[in-house]
C-alpha positions as CSV (number, residue, x, y, z in Angstrom):
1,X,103.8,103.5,119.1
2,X,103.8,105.0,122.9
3,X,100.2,104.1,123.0
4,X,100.3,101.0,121.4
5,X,103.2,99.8,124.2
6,X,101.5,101.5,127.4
7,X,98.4,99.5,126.4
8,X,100.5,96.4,126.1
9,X,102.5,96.7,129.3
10,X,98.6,97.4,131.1
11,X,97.4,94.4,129.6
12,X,100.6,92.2,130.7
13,X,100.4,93.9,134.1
14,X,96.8,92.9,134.5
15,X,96.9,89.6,133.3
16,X,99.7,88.8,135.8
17,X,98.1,90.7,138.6
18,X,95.3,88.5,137.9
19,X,96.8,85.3,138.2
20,X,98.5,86.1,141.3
21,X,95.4,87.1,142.8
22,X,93.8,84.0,142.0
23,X,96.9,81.9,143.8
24,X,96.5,84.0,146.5
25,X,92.6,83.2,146.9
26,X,93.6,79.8,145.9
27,X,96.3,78.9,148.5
28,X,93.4,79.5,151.2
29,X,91.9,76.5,150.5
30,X,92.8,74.2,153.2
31,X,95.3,71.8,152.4
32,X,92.7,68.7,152.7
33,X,91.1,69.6,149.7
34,X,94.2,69.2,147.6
35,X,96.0,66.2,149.2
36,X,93.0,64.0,150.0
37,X,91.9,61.1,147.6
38,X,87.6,60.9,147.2
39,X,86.4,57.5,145.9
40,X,83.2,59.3,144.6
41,X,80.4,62.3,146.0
42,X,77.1,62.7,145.5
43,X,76.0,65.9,143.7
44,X,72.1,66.4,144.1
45,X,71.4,63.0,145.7
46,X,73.1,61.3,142.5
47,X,76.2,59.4,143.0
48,X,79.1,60.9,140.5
49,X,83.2,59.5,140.0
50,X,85.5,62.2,140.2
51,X,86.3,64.6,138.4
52,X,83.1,66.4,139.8
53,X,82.8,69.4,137.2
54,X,83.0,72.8,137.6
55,X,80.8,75.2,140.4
56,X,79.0,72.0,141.8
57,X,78.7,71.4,145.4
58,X,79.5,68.0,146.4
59,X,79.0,65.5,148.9
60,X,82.3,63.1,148.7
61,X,83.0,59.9,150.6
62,X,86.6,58.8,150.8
63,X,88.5,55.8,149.3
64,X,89.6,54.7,152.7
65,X,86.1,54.4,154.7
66,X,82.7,55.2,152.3
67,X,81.0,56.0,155.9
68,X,84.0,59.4,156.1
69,X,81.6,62.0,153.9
70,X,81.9,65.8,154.0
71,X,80.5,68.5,151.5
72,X,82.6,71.0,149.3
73,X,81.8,73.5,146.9
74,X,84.3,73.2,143.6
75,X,85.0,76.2,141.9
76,X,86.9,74.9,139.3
77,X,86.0,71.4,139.2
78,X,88.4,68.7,140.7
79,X,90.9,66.3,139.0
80,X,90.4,62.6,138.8
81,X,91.1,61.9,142.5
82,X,88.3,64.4,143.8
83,X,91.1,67.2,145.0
84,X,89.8,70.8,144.1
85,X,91.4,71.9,140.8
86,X,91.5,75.9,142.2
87,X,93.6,74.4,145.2
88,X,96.2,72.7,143.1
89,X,96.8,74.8,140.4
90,X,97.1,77.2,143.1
91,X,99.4,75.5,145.5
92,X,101.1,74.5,142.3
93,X,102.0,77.8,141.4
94,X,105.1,78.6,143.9
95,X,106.9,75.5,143.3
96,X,106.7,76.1,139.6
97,X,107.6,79.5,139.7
98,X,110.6,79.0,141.7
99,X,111.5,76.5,139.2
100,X,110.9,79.0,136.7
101,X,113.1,81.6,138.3
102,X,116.3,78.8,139.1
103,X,116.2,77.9,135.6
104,X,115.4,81.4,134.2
105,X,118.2,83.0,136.3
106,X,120.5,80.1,134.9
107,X,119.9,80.9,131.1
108,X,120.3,84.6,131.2
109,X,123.7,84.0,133.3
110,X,125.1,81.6,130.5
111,X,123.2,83.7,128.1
112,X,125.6,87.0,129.4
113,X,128.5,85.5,129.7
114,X,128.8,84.2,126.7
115,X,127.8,87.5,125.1
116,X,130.8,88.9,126.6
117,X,132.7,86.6,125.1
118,X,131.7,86.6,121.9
119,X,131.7,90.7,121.9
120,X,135.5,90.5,123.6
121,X,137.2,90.0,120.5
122,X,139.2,86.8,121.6
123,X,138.9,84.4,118.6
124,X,139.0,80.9,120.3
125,X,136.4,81.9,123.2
126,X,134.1,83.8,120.4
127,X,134.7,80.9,117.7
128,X,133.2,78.3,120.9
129,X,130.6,80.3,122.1
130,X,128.9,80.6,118.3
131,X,129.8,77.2,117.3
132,X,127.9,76.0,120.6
133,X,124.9,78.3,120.5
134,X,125.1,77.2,116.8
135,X,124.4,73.5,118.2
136,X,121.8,74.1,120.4
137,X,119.7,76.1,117.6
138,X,120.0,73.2,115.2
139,X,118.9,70.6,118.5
140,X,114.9,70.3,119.0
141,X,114.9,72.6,122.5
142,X,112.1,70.0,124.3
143,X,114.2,66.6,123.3
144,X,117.8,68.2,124.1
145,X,116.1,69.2,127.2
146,X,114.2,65.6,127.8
147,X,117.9,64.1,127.3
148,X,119.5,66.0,130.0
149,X,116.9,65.3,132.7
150,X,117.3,61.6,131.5
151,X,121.1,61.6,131.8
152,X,120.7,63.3,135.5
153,X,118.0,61.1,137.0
154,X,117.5,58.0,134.6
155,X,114.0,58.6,133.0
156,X,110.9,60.3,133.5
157,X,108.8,60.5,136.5
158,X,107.3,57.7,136.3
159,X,110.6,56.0,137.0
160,X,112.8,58.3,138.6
161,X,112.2,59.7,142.4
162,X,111.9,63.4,143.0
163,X,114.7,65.0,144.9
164,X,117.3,67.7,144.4
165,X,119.2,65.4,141.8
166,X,116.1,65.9,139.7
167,X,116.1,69.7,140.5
168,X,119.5,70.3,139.6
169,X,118.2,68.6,136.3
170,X,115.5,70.5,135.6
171,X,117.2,73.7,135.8
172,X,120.6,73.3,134.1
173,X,118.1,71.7,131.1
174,X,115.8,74.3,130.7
175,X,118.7,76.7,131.2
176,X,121.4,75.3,128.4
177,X,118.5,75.3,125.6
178,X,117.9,78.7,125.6
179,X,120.8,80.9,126.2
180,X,121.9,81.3,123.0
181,X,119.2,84.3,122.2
182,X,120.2,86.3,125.2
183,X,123.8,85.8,124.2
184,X,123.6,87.3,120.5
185,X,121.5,90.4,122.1
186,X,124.3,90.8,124.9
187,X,126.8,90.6,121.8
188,X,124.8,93.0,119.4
189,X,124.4,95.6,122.1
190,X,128.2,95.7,123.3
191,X,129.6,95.5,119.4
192,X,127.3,98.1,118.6
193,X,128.4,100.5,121.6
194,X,132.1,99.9,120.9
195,X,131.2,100.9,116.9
196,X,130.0,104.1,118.2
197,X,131.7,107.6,118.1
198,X,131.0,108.6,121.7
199,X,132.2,105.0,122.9
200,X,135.3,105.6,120.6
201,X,136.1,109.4,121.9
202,X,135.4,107.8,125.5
203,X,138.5,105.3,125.6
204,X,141.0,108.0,123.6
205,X,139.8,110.1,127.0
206,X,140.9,106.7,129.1
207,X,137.3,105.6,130.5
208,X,138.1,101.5,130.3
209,X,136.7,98.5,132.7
210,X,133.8,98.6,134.9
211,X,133.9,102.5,134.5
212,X,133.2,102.6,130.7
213,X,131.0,99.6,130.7
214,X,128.8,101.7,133.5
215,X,128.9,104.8,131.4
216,X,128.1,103.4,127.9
217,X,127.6,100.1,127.7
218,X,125.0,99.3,130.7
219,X,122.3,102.3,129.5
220,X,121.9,100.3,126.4
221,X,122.1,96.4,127.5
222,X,119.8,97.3,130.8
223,X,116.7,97.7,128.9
224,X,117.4,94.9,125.9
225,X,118.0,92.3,129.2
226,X,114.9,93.4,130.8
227,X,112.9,92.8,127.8
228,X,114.8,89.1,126.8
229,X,113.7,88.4,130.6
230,X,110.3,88.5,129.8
231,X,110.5,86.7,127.0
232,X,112.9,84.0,128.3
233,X,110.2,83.7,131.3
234,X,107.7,83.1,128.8
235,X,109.6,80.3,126.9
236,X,110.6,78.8,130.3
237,X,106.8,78.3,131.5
238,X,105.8,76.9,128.0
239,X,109.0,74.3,128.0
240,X,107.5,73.4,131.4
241,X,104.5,72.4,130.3
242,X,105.8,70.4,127.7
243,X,107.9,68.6,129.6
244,X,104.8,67.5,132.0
245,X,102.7,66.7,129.1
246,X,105.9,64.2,128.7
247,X,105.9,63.1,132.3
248,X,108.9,65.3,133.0
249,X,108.0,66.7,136.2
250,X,109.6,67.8,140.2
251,X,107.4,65.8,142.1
252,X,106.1,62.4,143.1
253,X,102.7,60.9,142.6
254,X,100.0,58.4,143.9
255,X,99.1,55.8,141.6
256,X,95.3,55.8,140.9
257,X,93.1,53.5,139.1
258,X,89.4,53.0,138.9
259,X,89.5,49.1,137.8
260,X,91.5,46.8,137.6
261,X,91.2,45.5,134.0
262,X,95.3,46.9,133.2
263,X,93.9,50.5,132.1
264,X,96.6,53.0,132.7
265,X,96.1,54.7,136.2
266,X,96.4,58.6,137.2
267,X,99.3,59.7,138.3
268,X,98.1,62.2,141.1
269,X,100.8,64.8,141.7
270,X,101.8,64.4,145.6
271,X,102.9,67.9,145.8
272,X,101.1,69.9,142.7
273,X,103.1,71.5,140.4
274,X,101.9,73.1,137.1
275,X,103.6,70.7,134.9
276,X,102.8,68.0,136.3
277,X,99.0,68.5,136.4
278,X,99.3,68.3,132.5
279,X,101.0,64.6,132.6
280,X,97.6,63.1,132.2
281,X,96.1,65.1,129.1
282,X,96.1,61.9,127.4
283,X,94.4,59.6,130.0
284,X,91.7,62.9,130.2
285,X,91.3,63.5,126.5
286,X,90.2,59.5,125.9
287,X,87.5,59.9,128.6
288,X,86.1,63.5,127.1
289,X,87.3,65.0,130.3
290,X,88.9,68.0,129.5
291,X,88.3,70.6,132.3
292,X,91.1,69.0,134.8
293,X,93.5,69.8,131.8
294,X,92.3,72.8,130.5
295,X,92.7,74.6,134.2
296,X,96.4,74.1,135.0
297,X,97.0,74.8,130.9
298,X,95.3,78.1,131.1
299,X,97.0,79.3,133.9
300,X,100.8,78.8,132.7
301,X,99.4,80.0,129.2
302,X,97.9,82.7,130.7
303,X,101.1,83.8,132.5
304,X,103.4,82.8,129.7
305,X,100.8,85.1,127.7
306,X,101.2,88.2,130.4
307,X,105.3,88.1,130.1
308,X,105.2,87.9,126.5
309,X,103.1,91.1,126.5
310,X,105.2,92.8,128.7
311,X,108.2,92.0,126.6
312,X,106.7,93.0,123.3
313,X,105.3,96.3,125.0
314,X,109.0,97.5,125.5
315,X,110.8,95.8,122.5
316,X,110.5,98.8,120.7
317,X,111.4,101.6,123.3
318,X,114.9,99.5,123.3
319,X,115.7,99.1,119.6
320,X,119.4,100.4,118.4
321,X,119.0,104.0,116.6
322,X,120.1,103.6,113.1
């Protein structure tokens, strides 16, 4: 079982390791290459559309004057407006995980306090706190979640403007759908302390307040929070991309279409953010271009993948004794 949870935790650590590499290499791709709109390159003399595909070195022209042309070398491929795929999902990385960490840090702060008061013994405050996690369980996570942006900001992205009004959105959503599991493992851990012989023998010796929470309580909920935080992370990231592929998403975006017979333009993420790079799947999926999805989607699976590990590595090294 050690073995089985030190390989784990490597294989977490890695993974996340990995990625952050990558957005480190990936942030040192100028600017221009992510921002800048290309009408078109030429890759081996032959004139392509965007997206260009992956490890191709490209010749582009811009939408604003075809006689403005320099050469790039994608990596990953670009998305439908020419930018280089490795440069957004890159510079989309901090914005999201910030996001992440707001809403994350939200959740496991409800998710505590209501513990607390469903362990406290006080019948109104613990009747309130089940009845609502209760609620939320029986509520589809992504729509409760979609209905709180909407009540915040009006309507998707396509509608709404960016701004902190739509930040504040984002994080109290994603933090009210998911408190409820970190609340019944803050409850679980403190009922079962307060059960216990030693915890029993520790109040008839006086040890109350912050001192006996220190002593006996904290040793046991430390290691349960760390490992619902990893999880919780996970969860977060995933709920993120759903809500792109929904066009819930932090930032704004350029309008772009290749004709002008009424087909549905891109929506071209001003300032990149993971989610929001998976708000045209369906645009991409009906022209069989699936690399300028499959990019962004890998990396938030990919790190929702490495916190999950890590979570499931130490689930077991924090498990109650019978």
């Amino acid at each position: 079982m050690r073995l089985r949870s030190r390989i784990l935790a490597v294989l977490g650590v890695v993974i996340l390791a990995g990625l952050a590499l990558l957005v480190v290499i990936g942030a040192q791709v100028s600017d221009f290459w992510a921002t800048h709109i290309w009408a078109g390159g030429f890759i081996n003399n032959t004139a392509t559309l965007a997206p260009f595909p992956a490890f191709s070195s490209v010749e582009v022209f811009s939408l604003d004057d075809p006689n403005f042309h320099q050469v790039h070398y994608y990596l990953l491929g670009s998305d439908a407006g020419g930018r280089d795929l490795f440069a957004l999902v890159a510079k989309g990385a901090l914005p999201s995980l910030v996001l992440v960490a707001l809403a994350l840090a939200g959740r496991m702060l409800i998710g505590v306090v209501a513990g607390f008061g469903i362990a406290s013994g006080a019948t109104v405050f613990r009747s309130a706190a089940r009845a609502a996690g209760g609620w939320i369980a029986g509520f589809p996570y992504l729509a409760l979640a979609v209905l709180v942006i909407q009540a915040f900001t009006g309507g998707p992205s396509t509608i709404a403007q960016p701004g902190l009004a739509r930040t504040l959105a984002f994080v109290i959503a994603i933090s009210i759908v998911g408190w409820r599991d970190v609340a019944e493992v803050v409850a679980g851990r403190i009922e079962w302390v307060q059960a216990q012989p030693f915890a029993m023998g520790a109040r008839a010796v006086g040890s109350t307040g912050l001192d006996f929470f220190g002593r006996h309580v904290w040793p046991y909920l430390r290691p349960a929070l760390m490992v619902e935080l990893s999880f919780q992370a996970a969860a977060v990231l995933v709920l993120l991309a759903e809500l792109g592929f929904l066009q819930y998403y932090l930032g704004g975006f350029t309008n772009y279409s290749e004709d002008t017979q009424g087909v549905a333009g891109f929506h071209l993420a001003n300032t990149p953010e993971l989610g929001q790079l998976l708000s045209d799947v369906r645009l991409y999926a009906l022209r069989n271009q699936f690399f300028p999805v499959l990019v962004p989607a890998a990396a938030l699976a990919l790190a929702a993948l490495g916190f999950e590990i890590i979570g499931r590595a130490f689930r077991g090294r924090t498990d109650l004794p019978a």
